[in-house]
C-alpha positions in Angstrom: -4.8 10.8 -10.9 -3.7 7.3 -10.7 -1.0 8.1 -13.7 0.3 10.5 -11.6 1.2 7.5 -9.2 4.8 6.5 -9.0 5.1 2.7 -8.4 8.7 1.9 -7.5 10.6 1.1 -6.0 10.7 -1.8 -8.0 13.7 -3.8 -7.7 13.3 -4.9 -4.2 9.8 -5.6 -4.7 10.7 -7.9 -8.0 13.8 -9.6 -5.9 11.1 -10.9 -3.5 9.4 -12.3 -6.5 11.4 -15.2 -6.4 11.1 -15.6 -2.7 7.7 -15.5 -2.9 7.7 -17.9 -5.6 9.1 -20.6 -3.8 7.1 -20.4 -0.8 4.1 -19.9 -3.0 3.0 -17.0 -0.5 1.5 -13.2 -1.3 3.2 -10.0 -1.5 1.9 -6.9 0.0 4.1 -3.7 -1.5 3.6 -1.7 1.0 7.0 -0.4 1.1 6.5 1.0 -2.3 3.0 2.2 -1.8 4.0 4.6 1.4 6.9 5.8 -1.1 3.8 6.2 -3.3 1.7 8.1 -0.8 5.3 10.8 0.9 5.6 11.4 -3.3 1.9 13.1 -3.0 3.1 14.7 0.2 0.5 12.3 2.5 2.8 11.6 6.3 2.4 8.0 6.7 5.0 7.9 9.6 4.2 8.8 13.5 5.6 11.5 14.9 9.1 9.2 15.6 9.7 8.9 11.9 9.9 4.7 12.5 6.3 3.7 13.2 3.0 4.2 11.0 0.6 6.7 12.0 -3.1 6.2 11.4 -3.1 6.7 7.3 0.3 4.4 7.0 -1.6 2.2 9.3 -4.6 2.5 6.9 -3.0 2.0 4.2 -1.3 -0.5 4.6 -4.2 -2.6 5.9 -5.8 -2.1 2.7 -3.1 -3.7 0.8 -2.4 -6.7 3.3 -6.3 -7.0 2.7 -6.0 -7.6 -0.7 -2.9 -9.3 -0.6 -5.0 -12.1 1.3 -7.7 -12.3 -1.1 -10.4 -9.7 0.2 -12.5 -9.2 -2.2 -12.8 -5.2 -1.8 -10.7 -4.1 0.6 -11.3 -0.3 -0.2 -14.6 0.0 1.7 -13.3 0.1 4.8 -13.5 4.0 6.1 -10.5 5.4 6.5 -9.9 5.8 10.7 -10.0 9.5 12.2 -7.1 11.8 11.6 -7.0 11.3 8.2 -8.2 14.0 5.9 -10.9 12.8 3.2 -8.3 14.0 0.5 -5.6 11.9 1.9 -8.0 9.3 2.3 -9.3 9.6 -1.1 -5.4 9.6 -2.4 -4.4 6.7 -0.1 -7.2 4.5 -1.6 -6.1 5.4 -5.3 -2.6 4.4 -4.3 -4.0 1.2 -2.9 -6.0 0.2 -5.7 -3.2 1.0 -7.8 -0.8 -0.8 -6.0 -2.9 -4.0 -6.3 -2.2 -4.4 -9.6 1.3 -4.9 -8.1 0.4 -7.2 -5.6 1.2 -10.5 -6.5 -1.4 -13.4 -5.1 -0.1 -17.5 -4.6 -0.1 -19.2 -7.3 
């Protein structure tokens, strides 16, 4: 399934390359991956449309995880809400999406 994963967008997520670059910092796409996760049809957004519910709160944990250097942040069970498919989809995404995620230098 992971080929089935759409990774963009990726322009702003390559413009912040140079940002992060210079401040020699990580880069969490977790912009992208939520675009990722509404392309399989997953709701990441509370009911207000503005604020993560619990699987965009999940899964975007995961990714500032790894971001920071956890060595396997896809352990973690997912919280309650989210249906194991989701859950099994939003982990995919997330693994996927680390090969995007750019560690310091």
């Amino acid at each position: 399934m992971v080929n089935q994963i759409k990774i963009g967008p990726e322009i702003p997520f390559r413009e912040s390359e140079s940002l992060r670059r210079s401040m020699n910092a990580a880069l969490a796409p977790i912009g992208p991956a939520w675009l990722a996760a509404m392309d399989q049809g997953i709701k990441v957004h509370a009911h207000d449309g503005y604020h993560a519910n619990a699987a965009g709160a999940w899964l975007a944990a995961m990714l500032l995880a790894a971001a920071l250097g956890v060595a396997d942040p896809y352990t973690a069970p997912p919280p309650g809400g989210v249906p194991p498919s989701d859950a099994a989809m939003l982990t995919e995404i997330a693994r996927a999406m680390t090969g995007s995620t750019i560690q310091p230098d």
